[in-house]
N, CA, C and O atoms as a MOPAC input file, in Angstrom:
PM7 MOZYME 1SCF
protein

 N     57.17300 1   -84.60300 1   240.66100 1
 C     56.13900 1   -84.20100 1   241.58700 1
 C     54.98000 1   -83.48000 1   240.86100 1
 O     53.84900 1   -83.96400 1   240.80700 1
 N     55.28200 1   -82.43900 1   240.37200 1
 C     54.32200 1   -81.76600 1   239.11100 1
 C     54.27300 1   -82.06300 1   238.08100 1
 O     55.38500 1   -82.20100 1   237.57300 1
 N     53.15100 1   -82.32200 1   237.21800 1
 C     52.82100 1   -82.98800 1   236.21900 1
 C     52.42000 1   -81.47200 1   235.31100 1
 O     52.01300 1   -80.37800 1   235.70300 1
 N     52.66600 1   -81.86900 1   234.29900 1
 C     52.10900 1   -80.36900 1   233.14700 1
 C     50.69400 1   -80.87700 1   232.92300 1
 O     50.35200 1   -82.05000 1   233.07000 1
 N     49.81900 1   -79.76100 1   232.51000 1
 C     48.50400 1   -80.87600 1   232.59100 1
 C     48.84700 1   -79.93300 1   230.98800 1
 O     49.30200 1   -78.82200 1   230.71700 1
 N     48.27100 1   -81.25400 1   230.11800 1
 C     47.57500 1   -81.40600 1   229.19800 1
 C     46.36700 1   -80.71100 1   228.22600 1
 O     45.30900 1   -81.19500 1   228.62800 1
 N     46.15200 1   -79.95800 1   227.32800 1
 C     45.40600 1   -79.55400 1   227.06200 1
 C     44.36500 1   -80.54700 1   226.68300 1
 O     44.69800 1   -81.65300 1   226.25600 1
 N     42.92900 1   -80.14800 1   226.84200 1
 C     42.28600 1   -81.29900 1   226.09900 1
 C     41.35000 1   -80.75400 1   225.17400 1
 O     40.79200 1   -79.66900 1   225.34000 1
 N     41.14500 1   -81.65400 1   224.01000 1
 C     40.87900 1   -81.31600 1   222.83400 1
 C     39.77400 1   -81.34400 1   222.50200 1
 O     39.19700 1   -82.41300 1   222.70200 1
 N     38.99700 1   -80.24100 1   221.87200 1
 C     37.86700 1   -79.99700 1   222.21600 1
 C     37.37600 1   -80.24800 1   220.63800 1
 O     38.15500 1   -79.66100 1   219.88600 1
 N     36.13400 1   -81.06600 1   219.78500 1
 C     35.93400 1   -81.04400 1   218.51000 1
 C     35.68600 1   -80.29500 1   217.96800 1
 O     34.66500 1   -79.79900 1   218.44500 1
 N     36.02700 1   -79.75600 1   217.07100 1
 C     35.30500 1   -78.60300 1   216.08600 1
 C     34.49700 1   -78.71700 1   215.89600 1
 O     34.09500 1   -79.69700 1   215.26800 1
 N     33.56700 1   -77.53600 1   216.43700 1
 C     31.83300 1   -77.39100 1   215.45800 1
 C     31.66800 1   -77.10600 1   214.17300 1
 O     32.41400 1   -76.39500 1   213.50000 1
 N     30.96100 1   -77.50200 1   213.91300 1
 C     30.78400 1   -77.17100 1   212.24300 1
 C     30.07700 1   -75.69900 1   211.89700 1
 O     29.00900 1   -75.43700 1   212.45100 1
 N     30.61100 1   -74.84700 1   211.07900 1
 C     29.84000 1   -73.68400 1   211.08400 1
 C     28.99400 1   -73.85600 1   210.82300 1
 O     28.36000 1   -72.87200 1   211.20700 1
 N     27.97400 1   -74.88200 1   210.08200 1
 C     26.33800 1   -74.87700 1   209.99000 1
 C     25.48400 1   -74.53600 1   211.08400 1
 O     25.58500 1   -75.47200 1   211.87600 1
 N     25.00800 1   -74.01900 1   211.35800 1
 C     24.20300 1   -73.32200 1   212.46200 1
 C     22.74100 1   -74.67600 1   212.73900 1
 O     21.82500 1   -75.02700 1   211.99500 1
 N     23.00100 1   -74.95900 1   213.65700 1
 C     21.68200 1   -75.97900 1   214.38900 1
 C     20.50300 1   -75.77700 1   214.57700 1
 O     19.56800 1   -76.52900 1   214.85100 1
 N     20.60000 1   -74.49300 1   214.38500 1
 C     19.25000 1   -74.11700 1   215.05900 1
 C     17.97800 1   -73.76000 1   213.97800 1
 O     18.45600 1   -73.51400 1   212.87000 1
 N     17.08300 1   -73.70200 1   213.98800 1
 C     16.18300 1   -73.59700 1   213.21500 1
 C     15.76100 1   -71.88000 1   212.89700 1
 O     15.30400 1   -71.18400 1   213.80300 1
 N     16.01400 1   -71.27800 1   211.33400 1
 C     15.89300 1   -70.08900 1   212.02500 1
 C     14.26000 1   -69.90100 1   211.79400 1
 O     13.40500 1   -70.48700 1   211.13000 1
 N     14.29600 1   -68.50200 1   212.91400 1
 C     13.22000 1   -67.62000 1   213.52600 1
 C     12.34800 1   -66.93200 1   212.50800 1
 O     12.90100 1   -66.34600 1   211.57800 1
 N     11.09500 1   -66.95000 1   212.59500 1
 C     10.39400 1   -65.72200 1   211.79700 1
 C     10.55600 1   -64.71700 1   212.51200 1
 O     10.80200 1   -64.79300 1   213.71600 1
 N     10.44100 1   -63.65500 1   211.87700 1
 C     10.27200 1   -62.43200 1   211.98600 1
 C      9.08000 1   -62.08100 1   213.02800 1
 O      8.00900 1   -62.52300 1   212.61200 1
 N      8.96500 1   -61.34500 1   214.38000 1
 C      8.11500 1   -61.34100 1   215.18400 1
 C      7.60700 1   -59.77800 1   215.47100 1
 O      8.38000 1   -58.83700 1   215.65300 1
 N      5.88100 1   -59.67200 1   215.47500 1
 C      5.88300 1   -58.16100 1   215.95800 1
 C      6.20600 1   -58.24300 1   217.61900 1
 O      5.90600 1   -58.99100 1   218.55000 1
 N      7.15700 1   -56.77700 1   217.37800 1
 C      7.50200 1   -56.98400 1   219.18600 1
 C      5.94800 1   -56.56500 1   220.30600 1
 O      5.19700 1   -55.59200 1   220.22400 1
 N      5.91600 1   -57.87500 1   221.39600 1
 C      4.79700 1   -57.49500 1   222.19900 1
 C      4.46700 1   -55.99500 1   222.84000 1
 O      3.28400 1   -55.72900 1   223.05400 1
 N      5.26400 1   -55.22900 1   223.08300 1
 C      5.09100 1   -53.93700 1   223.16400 1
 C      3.72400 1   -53.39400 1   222.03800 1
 O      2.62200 1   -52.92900 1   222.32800 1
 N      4.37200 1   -53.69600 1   220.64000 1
 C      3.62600 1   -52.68900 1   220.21100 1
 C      2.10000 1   -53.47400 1   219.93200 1
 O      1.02700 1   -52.91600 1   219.70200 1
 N      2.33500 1   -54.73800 1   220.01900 1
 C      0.93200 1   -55.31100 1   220.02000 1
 C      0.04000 1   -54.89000 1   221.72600 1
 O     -1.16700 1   -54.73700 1   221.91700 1
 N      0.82200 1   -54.83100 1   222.40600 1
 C     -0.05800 1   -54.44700 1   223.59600 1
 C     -0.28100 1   -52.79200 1   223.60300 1
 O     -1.18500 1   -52.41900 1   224.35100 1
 N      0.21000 1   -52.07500 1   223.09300 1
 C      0.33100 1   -50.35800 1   222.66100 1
 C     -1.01400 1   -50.37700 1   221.63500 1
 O     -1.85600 1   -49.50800 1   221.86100 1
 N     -1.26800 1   -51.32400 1   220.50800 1
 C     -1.82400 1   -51.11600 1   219.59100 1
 C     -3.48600 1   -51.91600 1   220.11100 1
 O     -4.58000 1   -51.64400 1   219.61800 1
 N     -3.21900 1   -52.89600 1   221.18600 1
 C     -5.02500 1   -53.53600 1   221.35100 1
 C     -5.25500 1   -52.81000 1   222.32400 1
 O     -6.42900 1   -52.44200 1   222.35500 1
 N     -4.24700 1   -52.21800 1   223.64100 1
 C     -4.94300 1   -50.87200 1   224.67900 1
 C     -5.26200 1   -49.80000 1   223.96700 1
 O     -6.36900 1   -49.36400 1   224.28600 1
 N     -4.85400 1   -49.34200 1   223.32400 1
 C     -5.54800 1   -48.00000 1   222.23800 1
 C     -6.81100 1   -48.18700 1   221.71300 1
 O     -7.38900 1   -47.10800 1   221.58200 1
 N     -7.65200 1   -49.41700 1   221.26000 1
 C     -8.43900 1   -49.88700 1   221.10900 1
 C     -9.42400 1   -50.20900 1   222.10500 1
 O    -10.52700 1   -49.66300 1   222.09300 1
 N     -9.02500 1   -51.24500 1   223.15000 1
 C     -9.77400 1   -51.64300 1   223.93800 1
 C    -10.20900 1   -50.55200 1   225.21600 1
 O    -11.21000 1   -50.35900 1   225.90600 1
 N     -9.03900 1   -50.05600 1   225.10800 1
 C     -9.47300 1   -48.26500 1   226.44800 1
 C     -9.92200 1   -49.25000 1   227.79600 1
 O    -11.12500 1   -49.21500 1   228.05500 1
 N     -9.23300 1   -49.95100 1   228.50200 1
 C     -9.35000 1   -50.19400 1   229.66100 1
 C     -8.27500 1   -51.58300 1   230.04500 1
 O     -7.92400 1   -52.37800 1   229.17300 1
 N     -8.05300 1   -51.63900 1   230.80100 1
 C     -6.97800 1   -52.50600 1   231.74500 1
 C     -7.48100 1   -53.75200 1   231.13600 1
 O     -8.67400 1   -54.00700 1   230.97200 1
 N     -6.18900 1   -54.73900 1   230.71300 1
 C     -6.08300 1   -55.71900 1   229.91300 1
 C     -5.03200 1   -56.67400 1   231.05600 1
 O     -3.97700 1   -56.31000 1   231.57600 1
 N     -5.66700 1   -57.82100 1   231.18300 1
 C     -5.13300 1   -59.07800 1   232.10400 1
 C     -3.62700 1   -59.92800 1   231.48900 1
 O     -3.58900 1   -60.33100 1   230.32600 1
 N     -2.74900 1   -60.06500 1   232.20400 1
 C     -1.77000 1   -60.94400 1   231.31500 1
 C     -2.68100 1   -62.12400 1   230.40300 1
 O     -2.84900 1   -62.19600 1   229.18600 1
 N     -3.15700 1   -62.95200 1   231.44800 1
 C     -3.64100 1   -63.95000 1   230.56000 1
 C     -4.46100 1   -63.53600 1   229.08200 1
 O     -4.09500 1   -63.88600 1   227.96000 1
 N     -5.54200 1   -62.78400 1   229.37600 1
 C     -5.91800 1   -62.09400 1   228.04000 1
 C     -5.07500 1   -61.80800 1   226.99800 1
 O     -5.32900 1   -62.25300 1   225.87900 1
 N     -4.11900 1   -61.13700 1   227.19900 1
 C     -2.91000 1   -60.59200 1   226.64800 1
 C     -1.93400 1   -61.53100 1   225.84400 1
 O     -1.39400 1   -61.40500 1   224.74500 1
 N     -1.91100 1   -62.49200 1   226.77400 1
 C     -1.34900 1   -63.69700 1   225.54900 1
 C     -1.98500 1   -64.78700 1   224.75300 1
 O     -1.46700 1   -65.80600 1   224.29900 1
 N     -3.21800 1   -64.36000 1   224.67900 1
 C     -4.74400 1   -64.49900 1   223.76600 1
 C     -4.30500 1   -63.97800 1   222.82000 1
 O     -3.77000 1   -64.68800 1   221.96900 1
 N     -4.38100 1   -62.47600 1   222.62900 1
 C     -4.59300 1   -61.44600 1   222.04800 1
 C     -3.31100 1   -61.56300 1   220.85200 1
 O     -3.36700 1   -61.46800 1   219.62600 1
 N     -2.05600 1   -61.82800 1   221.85700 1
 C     -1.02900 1   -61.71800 1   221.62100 1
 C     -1.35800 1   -63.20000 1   220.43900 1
 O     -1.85800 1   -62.77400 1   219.39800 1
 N     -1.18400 1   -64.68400 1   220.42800 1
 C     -1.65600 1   -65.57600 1   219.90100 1
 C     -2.26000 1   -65.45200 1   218.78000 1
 O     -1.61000 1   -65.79100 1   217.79100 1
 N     -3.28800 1   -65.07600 1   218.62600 1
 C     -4.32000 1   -64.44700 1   217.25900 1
 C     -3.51300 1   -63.62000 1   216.49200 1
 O     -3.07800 1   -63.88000 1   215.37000 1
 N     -3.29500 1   -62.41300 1   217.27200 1
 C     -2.60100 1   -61.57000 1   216.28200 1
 C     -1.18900 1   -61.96500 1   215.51300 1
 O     -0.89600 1   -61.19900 1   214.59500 1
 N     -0.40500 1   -62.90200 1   215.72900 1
 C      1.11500 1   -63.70900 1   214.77400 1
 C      0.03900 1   -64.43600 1   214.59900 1
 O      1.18400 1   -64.88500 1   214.55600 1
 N     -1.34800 1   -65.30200 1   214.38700 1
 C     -1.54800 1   -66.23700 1   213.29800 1
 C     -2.65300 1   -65.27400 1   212.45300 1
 O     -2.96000 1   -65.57900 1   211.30100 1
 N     -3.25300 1   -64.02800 1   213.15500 1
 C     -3.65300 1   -63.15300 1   211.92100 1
 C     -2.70900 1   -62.57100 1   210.95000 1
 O     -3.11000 1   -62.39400 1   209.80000 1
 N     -0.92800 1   -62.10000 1   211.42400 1
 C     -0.08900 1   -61.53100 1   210.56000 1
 C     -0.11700 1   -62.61800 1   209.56600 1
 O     -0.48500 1   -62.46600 1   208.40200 1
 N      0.37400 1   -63.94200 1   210.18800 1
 C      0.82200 1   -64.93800 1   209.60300 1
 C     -0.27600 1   -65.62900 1   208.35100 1
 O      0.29900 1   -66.05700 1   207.35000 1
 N     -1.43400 1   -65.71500 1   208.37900 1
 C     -2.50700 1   -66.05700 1   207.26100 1
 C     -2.54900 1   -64.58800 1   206.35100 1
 O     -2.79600 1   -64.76700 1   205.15900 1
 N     -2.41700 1   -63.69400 1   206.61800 1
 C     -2.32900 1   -62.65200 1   205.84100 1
 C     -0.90800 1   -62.22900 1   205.04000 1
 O     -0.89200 1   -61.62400 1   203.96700 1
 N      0.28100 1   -62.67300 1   205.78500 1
 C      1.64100 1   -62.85100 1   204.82800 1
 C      1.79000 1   -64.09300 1   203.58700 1
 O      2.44100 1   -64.28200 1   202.55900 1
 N      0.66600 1   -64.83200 1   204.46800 1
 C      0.62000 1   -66.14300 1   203.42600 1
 C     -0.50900 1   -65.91200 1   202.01500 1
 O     -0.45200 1   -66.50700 1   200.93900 1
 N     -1.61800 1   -64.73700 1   202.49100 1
 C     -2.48000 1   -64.47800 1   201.26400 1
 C     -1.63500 1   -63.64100 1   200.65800 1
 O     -1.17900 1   -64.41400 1   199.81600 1
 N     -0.98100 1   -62.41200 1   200.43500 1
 C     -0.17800 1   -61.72900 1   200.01200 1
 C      0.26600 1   -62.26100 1   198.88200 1
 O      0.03900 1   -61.95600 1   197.71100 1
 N      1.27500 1   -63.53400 1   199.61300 1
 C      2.60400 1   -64.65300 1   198.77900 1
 C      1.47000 1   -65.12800 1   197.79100 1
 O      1.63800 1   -65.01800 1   196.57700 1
 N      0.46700 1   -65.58800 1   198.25400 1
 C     -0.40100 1   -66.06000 1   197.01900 1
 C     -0.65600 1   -65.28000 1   196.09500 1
 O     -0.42000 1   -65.51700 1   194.91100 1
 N     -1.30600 1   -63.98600 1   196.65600 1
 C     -1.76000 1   -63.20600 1   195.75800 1
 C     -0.99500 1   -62.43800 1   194.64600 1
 O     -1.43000 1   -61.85800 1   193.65100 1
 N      0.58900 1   -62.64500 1   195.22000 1
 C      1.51800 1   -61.75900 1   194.01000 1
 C      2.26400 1   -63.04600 1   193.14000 1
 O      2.89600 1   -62.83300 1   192.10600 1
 N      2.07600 1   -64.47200 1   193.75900 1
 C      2.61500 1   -65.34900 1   193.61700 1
 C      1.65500 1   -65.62700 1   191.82200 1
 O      2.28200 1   -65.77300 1   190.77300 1
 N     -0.20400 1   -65.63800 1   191.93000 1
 C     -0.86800 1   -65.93300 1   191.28600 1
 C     -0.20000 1   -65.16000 1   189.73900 1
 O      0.14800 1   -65.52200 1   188.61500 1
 N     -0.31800 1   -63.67800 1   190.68200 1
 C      0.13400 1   -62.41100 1   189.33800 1
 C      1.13600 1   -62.82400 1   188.70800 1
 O      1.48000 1   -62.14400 1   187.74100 1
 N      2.03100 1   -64.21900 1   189.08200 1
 C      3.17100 1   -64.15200 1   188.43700 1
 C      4.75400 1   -63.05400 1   188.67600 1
 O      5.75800 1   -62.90200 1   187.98100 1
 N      4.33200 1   -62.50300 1   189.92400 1
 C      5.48900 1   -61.62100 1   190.46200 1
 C      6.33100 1   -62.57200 1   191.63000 1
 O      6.18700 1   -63.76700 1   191.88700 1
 N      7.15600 1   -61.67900 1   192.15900 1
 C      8.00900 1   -61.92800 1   193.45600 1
 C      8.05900 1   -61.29800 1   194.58300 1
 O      8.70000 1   -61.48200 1   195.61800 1
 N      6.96500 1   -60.19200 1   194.10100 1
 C      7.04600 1   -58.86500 1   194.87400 1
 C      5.40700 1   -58.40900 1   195.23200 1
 O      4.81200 1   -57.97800 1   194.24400 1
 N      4.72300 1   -58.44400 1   196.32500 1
 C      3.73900 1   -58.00900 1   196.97800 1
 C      3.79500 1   -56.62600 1   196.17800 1
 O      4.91400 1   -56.14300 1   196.00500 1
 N      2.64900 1   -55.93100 1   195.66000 1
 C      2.62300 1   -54.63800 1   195.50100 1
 C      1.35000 1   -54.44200 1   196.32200 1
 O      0.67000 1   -55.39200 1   196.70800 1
 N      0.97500 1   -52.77500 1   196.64500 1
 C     -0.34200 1   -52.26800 1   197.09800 1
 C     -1.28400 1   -52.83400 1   196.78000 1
 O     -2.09000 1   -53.24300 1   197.61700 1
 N     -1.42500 1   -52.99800 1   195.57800 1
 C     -3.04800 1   -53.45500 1   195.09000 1
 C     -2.82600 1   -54.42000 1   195.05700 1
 O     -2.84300 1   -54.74100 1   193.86800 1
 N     -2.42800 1   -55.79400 1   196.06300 1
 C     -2.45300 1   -57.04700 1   196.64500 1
 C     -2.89900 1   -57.05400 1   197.90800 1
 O     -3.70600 1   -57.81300 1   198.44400 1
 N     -2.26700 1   -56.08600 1   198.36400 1
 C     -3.19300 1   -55.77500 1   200.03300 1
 C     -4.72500 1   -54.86000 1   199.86800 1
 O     -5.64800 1   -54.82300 1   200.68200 1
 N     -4.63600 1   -54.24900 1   198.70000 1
 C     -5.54600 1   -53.36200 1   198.63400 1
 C     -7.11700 1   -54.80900 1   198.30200 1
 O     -8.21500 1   -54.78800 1   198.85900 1
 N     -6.69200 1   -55.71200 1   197.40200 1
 C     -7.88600 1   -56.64300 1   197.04000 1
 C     -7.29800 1   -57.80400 1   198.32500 1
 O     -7.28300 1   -59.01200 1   198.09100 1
 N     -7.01500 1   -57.45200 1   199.15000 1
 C     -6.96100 1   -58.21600 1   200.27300 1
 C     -7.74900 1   -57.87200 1   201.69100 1
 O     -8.18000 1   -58.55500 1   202.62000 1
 N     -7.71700 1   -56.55400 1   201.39700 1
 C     -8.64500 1   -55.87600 1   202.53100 1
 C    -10.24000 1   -55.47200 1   201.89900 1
 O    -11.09200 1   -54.82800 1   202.51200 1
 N    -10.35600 1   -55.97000 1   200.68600 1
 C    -11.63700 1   -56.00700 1   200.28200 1
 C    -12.07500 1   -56.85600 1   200.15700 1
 O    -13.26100 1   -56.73500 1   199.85000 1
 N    -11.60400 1   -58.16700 1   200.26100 1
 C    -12.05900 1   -59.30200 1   200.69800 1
 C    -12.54500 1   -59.53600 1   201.89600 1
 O    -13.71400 1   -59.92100 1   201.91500 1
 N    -12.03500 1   -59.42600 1   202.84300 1
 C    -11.93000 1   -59.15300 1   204.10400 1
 C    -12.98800 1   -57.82100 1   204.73900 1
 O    -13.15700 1   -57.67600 1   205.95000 1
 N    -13.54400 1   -57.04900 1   203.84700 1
 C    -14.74100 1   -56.40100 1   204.40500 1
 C    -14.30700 1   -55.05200 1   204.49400 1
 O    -15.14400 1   -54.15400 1   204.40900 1
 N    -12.69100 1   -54.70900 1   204.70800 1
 C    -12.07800 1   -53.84800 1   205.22400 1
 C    -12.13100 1   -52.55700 1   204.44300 1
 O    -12.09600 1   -51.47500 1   205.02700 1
 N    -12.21900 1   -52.66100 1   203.07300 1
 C    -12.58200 1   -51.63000 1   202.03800 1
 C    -13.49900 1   -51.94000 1   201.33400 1
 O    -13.49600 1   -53.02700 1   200.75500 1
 N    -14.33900 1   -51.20200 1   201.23500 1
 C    -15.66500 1   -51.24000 1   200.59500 1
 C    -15.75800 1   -50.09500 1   199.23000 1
 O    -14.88400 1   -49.30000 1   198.88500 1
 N    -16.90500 1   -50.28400 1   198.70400 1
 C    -16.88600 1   -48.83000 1   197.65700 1
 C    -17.18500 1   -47.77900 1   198.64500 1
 O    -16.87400 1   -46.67200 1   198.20600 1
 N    -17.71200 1   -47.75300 1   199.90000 1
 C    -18.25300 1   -45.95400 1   200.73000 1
 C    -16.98000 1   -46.06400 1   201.51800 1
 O    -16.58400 1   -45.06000 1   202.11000 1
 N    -16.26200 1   -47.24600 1   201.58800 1
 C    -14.87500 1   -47.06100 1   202.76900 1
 C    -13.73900 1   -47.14500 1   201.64700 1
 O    -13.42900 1   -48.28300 1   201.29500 1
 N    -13.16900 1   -46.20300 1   201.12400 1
 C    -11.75100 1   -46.67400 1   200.06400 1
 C    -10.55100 1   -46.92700 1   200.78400 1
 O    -10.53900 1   -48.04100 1   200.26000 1
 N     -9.79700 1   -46.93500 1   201.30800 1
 C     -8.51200 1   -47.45900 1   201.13800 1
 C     -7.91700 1   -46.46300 1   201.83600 1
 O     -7.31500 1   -46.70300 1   202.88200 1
 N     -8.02100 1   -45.26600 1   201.33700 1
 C     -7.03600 1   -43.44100 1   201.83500 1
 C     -8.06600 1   -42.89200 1   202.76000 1
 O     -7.70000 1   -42.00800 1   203.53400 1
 N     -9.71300 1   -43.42800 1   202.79700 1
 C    -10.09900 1   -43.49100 1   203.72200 1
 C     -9.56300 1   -43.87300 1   205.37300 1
 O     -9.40000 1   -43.25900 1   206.42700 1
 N     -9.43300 1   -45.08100 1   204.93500 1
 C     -8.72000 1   -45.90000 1   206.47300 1
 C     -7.49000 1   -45.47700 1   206.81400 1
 O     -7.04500 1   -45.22200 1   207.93400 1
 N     -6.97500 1   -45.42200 1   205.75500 1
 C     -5.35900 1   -44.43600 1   205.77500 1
 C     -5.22800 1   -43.06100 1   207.01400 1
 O     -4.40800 1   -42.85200 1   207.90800 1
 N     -6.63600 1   -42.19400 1   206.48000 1
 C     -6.56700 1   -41.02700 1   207.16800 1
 C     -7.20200 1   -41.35300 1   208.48800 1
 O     -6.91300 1   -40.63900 1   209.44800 1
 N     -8.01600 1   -42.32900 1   208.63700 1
 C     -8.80000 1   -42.30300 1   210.07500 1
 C     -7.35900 1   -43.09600 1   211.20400 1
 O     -6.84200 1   -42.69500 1   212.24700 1
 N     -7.13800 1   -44.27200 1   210.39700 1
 C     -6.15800 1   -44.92100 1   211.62200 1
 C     -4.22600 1   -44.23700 1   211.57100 1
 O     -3.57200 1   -44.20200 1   212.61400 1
 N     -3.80700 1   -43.91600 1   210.62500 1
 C     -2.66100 1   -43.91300 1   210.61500 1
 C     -1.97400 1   -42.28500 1   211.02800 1
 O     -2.70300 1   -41.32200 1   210.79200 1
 N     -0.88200 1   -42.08000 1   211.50400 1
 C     -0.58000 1   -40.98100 1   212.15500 1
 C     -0.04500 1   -40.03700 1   210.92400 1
 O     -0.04600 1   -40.54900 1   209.80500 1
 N      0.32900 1   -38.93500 1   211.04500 1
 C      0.32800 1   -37.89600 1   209.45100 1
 C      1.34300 1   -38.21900 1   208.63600 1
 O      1.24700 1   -38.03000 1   207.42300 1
 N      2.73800 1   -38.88700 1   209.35200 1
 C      3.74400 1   -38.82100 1   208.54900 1
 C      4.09000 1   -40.02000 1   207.83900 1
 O      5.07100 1   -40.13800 1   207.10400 1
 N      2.82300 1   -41.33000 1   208.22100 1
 C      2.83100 1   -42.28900 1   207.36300 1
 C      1.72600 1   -41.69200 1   206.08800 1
 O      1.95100 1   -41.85200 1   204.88900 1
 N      0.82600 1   -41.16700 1   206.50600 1
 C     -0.31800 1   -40.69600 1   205.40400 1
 C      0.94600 1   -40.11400 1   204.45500 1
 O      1.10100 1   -40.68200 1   203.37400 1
 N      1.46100 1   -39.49200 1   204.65000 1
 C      2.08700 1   -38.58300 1   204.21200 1
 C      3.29400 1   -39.44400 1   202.70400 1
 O      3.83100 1   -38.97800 1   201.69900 1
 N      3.24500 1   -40.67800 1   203.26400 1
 C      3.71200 1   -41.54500 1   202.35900 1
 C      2.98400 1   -42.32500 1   201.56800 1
 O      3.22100 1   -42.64800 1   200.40400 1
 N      1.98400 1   -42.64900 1   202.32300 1
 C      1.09700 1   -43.86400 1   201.47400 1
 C      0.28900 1   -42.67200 1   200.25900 1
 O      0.58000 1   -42.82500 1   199.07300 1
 N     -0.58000 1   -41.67300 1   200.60500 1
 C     -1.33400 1   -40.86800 1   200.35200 1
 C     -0.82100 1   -39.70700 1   198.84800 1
 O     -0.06400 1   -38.84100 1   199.28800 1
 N     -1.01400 1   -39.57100 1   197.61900 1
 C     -0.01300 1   -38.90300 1   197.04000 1
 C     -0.84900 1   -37.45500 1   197.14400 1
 O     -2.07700 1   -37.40800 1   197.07700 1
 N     -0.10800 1   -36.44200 1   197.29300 1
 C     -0.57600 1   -34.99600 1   197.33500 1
 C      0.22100 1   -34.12500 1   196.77900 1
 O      1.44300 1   -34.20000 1   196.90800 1
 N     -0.48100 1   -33.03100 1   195.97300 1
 C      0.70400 1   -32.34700 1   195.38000 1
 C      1.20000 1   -30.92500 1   195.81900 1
 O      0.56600 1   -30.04300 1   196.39800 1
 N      2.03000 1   -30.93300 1   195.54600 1
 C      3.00900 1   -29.76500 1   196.22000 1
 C      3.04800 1   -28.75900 1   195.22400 1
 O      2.52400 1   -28.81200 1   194.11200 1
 N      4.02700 1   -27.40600 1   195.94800 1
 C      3.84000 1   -26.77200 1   194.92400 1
 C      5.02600 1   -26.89400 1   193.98800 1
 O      5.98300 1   -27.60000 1   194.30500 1
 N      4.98000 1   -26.02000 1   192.49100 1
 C      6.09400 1   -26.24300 1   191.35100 1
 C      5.33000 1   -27.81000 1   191.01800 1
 O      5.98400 1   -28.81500 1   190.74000 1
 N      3.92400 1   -27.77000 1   191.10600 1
 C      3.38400 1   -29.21300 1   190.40800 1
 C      3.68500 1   -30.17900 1   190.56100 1
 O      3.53300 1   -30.94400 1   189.60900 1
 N      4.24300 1   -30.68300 1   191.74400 1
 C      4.38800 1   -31.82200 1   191.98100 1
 C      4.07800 1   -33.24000 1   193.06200 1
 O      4.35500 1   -33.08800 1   194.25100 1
 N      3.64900 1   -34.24800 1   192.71200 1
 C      3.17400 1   -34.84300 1   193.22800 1
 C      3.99800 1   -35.90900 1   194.11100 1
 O      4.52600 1   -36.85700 1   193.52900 1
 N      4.12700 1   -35.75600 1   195.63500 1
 C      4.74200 1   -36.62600 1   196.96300 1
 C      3.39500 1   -37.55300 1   197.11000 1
 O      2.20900 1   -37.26000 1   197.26500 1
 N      4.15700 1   -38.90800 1   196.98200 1
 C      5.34300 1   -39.86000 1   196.58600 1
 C      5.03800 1   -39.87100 1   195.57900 1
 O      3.87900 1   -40.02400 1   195.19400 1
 N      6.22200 1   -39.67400 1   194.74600 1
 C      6.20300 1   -40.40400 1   193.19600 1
 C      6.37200 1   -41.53100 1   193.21400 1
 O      7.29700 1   -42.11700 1   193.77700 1
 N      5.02700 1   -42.24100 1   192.26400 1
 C      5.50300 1   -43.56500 1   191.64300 1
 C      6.94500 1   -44.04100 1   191.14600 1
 O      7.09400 1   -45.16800 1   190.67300 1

């Protein structure tokens, strides 16, 4: 009358993963935190995923000058003065605008506080090279 049922056999997946992986994304929060701080007034969804758009293909052409630019030097490794002759290309540092300039106008104290070297006392200079 009762029958045992059968398990049925299901194929093994292959652990290779299918999927294509992901870049690395800035989260929309802080891109919408970082263009309202700027723009100082009420911003539309649609605008917003404008904004949003530009800014991953502005990260994205600028991760790709970087790779060139440390790629040219013969490194593996982006240093400062790859972004530094990257934002002077780009208009962004000038000889009357330097670099620790923009540092101090846009960035909050406890990143200055890293990028920026200053010396302390017992002679010493935060961040060491």
């Amino acid at each position: 009358p009762l029958q045992l049922l059968q398990p049925k056999t299901v194929p093994k997946r292959l652990r290779t993963s299918q999927r294509k992986p992901r870049e690395p994304q800035i989260p929309r929060s802080l891109i919408k935190e970082i263009f309202r701080h700027f723009v100082k007034m009420p911003v539309t969804r649609d605008a917003f995923k404008i904004v949003e758009k530009c800014s991953e293909k502005y990260f994205k052409q600028l991760s790709d000058d970087l790779e060139a630019y440390a790629h040219h030097a013969g490194r593996k490794t982006v240093e400062a003065a790859d972004l530094e002759v990257l934002m002077r290309r780009q208009g962004l540092v000038t000889d009357k605008m330097p670099l620790n300039v923009l540092i101090e106008n846009y960035l909050p104290l406890e990143y200055r506080k890293l990028l920026i070297p200053v010396a302390v006392s017992g002679n010493k200079v935060i961040p060491s090279k």
